[in-house]
mmCIF file of the N, C-alpha and C atoms, coordinates in Angstrom:
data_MODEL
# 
_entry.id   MODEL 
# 
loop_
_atom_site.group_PDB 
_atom_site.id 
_atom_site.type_symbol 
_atom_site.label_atom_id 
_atom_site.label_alt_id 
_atom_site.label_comp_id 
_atom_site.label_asym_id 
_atom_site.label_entity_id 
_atom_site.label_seq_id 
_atom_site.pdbx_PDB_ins_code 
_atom_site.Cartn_x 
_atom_site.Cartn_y 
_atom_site.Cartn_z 
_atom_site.occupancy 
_atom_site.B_iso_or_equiv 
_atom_site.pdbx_formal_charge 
_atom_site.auth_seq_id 
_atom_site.auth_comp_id 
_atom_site.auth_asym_id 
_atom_site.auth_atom_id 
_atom_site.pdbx_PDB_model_num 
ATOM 1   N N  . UNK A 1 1  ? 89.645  99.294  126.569 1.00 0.00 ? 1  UNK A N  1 
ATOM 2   C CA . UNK A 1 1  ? 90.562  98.205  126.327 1.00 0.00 ? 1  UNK A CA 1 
ATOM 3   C C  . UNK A 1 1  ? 89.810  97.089  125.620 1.00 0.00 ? 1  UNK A C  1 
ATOM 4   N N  . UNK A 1 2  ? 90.930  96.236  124.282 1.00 0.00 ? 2  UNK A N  1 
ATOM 5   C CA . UNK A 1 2  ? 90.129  95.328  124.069 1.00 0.00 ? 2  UNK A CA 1 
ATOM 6   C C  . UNK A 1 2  ? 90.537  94.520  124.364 1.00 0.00 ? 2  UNK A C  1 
ATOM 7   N N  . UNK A 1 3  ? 89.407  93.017  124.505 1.00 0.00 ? 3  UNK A N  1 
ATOM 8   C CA . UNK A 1 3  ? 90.481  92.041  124.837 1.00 0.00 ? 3  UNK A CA 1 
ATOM 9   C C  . UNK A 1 3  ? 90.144  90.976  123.898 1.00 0.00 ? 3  UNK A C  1 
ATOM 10  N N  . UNK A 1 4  ? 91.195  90.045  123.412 1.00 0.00 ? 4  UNK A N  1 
ATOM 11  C CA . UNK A 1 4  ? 91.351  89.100  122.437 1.00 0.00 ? 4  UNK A CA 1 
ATOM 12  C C  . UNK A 1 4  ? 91.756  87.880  123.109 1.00 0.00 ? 4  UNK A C  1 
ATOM 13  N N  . UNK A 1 5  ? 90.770  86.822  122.664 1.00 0.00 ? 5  UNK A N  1 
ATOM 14  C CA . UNK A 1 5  ? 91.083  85.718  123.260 1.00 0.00 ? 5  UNK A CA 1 
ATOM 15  C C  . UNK A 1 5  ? 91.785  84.297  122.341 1.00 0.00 ? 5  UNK A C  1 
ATOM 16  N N  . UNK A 1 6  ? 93.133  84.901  123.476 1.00 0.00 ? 6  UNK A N  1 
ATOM 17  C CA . UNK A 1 6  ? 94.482  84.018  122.070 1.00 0.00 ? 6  UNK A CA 1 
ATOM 18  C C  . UNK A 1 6  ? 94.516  82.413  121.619 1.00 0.00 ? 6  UNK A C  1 
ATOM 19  N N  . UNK A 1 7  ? 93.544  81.929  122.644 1.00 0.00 ? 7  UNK A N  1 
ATOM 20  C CA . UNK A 1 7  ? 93.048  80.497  122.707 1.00 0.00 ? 7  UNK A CA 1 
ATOM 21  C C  . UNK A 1 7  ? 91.985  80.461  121.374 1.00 0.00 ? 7  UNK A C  1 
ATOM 22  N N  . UNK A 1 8  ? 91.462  81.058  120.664 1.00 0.00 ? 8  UNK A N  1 
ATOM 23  C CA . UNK A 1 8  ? 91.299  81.196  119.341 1.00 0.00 ? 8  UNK A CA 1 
ATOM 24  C C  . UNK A 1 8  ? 91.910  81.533  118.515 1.00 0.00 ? 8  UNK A C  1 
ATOM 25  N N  . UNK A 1 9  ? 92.087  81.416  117.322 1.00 0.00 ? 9  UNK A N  1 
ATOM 26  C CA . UNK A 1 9  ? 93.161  80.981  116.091 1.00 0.00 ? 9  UNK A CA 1 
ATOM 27  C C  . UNK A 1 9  ? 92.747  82.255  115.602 1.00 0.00 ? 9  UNK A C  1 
ATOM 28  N N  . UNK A 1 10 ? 91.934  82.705  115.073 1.00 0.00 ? 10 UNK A N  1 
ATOM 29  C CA . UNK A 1 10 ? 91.042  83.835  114.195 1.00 0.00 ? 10 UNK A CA 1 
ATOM 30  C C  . UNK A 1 10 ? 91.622  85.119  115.108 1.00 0.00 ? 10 UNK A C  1 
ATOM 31  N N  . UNK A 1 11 ? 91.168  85.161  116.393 1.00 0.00 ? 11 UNK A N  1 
ATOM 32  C CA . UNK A 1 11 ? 91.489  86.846  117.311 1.00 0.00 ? 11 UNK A CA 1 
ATOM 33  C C  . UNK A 1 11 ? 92.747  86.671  117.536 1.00 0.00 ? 11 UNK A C  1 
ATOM 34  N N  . UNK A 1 12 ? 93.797  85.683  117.562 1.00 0.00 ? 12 UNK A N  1 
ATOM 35  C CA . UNK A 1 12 ? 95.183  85.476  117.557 1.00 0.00 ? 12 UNK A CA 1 
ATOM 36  C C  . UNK A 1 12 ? 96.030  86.020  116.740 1.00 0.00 ? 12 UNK A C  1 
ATOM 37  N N  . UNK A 1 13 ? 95.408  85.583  115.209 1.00 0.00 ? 13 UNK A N  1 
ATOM 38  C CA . UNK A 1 13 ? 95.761  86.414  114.403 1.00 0.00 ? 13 UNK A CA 1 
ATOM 39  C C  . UNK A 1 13 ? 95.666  87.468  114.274 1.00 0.00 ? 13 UNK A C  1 
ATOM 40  N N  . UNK A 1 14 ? 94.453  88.015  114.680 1.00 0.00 ? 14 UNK A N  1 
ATOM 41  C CA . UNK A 1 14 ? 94.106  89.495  114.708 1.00 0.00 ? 14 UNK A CA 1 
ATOM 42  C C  . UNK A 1 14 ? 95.091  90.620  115.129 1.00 0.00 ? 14 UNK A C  1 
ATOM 43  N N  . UNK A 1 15 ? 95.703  90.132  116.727 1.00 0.00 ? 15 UNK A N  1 
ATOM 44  C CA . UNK A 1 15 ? 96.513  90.499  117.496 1.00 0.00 ? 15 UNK A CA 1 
ATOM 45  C C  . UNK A 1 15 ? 97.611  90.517  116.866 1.00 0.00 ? 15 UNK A C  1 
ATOM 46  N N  . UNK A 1 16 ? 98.222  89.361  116.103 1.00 0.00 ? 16 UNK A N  1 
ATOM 47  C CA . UNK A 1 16 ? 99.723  89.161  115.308 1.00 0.00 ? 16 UNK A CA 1 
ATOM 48  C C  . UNK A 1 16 ? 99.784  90.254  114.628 1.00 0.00 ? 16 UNK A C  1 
ATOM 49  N N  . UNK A 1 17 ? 98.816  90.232  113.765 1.00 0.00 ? 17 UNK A N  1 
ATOM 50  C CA . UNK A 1 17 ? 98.711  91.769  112.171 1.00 0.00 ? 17 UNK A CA 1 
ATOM 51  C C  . UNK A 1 17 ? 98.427  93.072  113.063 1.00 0.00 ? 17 UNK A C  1 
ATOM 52  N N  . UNK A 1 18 ? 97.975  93.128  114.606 1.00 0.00 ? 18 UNK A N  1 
ATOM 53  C CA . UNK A 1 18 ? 98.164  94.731  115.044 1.00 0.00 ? 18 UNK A CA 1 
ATOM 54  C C  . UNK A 1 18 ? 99.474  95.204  115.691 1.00 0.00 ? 18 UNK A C  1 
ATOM 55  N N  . UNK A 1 19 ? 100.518 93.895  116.086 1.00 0.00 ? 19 UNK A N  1 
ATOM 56  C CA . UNK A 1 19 ? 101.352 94.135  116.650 1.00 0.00 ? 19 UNK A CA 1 
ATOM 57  C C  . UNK A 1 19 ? 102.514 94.275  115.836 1.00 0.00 ? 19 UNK A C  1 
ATOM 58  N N  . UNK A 1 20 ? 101.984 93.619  114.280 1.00 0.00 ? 20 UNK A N  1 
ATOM 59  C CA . UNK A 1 20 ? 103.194 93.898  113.535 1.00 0.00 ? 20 UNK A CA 1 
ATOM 60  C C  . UNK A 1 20 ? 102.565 95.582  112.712 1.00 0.00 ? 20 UNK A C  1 
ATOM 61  N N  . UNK A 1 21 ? 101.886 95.498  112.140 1.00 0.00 ? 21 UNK A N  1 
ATOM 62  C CA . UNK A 1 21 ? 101.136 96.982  111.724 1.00 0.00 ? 21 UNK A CA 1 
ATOM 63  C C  . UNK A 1 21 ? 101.593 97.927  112.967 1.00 0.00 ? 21 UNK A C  1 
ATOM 64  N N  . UNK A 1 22 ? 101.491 98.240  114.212 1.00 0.00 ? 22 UNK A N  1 
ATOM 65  C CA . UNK A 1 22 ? 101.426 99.152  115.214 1.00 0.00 ? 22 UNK A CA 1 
ATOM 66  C C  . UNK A 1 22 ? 102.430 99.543  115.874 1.00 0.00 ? 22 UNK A C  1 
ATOM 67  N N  . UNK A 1 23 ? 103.660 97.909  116.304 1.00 0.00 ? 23 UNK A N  1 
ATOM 68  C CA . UNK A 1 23 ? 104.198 97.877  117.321 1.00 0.00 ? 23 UNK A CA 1 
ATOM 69  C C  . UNK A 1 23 ? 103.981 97.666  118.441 1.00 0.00 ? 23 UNK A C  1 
ATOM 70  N N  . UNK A 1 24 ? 102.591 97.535  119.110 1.00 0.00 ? 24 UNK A N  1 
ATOM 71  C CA . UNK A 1 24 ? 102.145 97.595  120.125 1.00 0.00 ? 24 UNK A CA 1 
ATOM 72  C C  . UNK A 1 24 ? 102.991 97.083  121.121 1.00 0.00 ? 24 UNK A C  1 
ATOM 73  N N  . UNK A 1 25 ? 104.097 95.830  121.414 1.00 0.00 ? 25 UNK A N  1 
ATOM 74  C CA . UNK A 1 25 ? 104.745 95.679  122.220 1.00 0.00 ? 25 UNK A CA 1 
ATOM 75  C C  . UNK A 1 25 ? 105.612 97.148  122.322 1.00 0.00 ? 25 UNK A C  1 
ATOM 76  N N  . UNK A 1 26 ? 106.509 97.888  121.358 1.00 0.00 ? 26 UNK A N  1 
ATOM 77  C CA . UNK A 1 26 ? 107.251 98.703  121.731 1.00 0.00 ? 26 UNK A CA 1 
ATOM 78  C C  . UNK A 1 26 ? 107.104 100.218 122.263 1.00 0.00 ? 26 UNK A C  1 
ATOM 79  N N  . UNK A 1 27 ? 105.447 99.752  121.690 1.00 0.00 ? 27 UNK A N  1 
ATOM 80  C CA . UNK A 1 27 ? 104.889 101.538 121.867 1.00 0.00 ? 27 UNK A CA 1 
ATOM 81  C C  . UNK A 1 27 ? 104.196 100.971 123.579 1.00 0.00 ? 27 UNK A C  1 
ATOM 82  N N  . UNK A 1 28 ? 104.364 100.301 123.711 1.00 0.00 ? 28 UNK A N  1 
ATOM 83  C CA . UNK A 1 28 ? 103.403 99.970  125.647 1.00 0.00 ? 28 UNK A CA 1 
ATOM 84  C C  . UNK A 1 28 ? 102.030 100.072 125.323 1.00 0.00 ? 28 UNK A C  1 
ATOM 85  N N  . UNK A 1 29 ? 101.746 99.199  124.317 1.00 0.00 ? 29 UNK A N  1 
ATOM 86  C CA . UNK A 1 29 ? 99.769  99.467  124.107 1.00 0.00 ? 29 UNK A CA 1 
ATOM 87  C C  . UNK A 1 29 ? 99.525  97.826  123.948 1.00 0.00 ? 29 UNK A C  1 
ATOM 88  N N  . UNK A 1 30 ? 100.375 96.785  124.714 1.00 0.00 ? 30 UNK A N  1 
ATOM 89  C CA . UNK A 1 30 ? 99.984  95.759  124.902 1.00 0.00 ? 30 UNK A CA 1 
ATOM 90  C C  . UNK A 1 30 ? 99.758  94.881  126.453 1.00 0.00 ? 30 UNK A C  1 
ATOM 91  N N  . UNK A 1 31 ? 99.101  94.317  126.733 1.00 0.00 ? 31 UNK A N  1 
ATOM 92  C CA . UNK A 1 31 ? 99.229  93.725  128.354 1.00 0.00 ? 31 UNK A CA 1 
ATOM 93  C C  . UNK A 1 31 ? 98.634  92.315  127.784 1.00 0.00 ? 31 UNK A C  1 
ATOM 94  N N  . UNK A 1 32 ? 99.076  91.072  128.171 1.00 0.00 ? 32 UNK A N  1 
ATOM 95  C CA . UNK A 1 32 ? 98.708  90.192  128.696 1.00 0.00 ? 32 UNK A CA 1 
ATOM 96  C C  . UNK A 1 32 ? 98.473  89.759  130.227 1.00 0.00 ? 32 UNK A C  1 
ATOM 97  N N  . UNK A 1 33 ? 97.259  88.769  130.223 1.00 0.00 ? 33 UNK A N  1 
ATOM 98  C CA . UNK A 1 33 ? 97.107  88.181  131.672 1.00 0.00 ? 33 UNK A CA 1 
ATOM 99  C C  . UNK A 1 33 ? 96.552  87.032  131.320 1.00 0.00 ? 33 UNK A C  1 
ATOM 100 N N  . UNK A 1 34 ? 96.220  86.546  132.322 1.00 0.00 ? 34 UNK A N  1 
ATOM 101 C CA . UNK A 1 34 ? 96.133  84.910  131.722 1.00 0.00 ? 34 UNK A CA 1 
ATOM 102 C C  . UNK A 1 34 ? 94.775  84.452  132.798 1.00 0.00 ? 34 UNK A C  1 
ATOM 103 N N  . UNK A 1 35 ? 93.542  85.299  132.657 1.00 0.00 ? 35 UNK A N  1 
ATOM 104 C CA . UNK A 1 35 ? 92.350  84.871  133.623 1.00 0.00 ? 35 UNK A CA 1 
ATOM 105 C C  . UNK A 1 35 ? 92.074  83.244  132.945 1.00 0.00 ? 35 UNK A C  1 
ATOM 106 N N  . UNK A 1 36 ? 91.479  82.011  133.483 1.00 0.00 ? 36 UNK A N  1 
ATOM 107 C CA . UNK A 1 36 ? 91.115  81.456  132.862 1.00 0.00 ? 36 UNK A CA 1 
ATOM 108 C C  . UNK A 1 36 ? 90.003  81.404  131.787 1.00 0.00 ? 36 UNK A C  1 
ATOM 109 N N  . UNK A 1 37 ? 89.479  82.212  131.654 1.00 0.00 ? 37 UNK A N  1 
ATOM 110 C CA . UNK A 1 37 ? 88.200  82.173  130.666 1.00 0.00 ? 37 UNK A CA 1 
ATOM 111 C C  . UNK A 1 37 ? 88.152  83.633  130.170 1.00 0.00 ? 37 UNK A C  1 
ATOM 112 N N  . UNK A 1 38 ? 87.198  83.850  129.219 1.00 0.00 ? 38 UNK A N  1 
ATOM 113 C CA . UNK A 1 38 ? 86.835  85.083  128.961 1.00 0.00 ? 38 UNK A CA 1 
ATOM 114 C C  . UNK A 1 38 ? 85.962  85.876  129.401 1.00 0.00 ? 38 UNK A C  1 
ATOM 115 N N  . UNK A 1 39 ? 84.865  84.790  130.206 1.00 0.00 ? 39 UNK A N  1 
ATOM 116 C CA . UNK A 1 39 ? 83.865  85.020  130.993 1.00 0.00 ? 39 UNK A CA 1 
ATOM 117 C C  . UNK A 1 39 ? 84.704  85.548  132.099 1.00 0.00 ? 39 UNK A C  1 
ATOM 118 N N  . UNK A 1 40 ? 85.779  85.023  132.948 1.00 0.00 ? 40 UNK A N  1 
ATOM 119 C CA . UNK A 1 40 ? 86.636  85.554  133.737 1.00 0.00 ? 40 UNK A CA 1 
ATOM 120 C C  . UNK A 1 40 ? 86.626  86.930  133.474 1.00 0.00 ? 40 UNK A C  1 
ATOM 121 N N  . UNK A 1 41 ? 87.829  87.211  132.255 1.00 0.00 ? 41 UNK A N  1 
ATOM 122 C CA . UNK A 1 41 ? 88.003  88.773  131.659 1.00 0.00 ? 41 UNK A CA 1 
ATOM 123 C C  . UNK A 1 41 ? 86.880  89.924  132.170 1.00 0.00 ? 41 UNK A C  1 
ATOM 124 N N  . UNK A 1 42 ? 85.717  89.246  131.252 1.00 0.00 ? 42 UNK A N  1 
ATOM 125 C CA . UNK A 1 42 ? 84.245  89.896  131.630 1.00 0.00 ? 42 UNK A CA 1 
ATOM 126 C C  . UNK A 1 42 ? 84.143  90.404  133.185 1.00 0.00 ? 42 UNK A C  1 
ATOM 127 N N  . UNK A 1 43 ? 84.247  89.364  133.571 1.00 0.00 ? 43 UNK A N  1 
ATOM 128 C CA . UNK A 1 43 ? 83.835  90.067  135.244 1.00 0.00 ? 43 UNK A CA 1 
ATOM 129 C C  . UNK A 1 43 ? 85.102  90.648  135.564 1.00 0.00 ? 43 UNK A C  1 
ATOM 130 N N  . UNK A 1 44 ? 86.338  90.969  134.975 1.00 0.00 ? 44 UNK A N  1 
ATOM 131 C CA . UNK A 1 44 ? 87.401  91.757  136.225 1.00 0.00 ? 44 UNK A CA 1 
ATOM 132 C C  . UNK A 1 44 ? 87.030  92.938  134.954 1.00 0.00 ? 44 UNK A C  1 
ATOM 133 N N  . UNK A 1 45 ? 85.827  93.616  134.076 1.00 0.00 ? 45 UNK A N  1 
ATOM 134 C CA . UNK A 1 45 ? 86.124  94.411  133.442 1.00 0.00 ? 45 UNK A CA 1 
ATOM 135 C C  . UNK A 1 45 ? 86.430  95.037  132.066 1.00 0.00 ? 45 UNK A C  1 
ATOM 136 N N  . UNK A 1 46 ? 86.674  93.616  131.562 1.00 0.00 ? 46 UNK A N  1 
ATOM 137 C CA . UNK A 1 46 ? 87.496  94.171  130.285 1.00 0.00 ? 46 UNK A CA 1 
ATOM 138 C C  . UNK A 1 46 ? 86.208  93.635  129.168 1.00 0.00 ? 46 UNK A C  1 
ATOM 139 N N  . UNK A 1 47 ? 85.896  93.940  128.694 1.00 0.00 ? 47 UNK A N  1 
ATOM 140 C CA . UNK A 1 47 ? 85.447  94.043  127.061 1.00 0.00 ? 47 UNK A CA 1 
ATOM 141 C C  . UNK A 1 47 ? 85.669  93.145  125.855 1.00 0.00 ? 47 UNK A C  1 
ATOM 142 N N  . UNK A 1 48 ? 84.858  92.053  125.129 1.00 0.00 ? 48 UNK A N  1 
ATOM 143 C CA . UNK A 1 48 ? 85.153  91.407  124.356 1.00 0.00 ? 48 UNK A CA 1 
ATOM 144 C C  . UNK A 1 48 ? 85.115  91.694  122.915 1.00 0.00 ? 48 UNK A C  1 
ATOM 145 N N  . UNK A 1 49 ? 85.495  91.955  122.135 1.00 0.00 ? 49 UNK A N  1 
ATOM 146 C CA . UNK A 1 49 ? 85.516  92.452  120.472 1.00 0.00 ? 49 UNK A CA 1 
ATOM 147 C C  . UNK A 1 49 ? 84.177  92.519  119.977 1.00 0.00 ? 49 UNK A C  1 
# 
């Protein structure tokens, strides 16, 4: 899993152009959560770009 941190402008976009390229909301290959930090993310697991 990757994770993109939407509180940046640059990986925000990133996310916009895969979800319109992919679909990812309709195909189920998207999840949001809302840890406070990315350092957060990090420790429950997930992977930064």
């Amino acid at each position: 899993m990757k994770v993109y941190d939407c509180d940046n402008e640059e990986e925000f976009k990133a996310i916009e152009i895969l979800q319109t390229e992919k679909d990812l909301i309709m195909n189920n290959k998207l999840q949001a959560f809302s840890p406070d930090s990315l350092q957060e993310a990090m420790n429950r697991g997930y992977k930064p770009l």
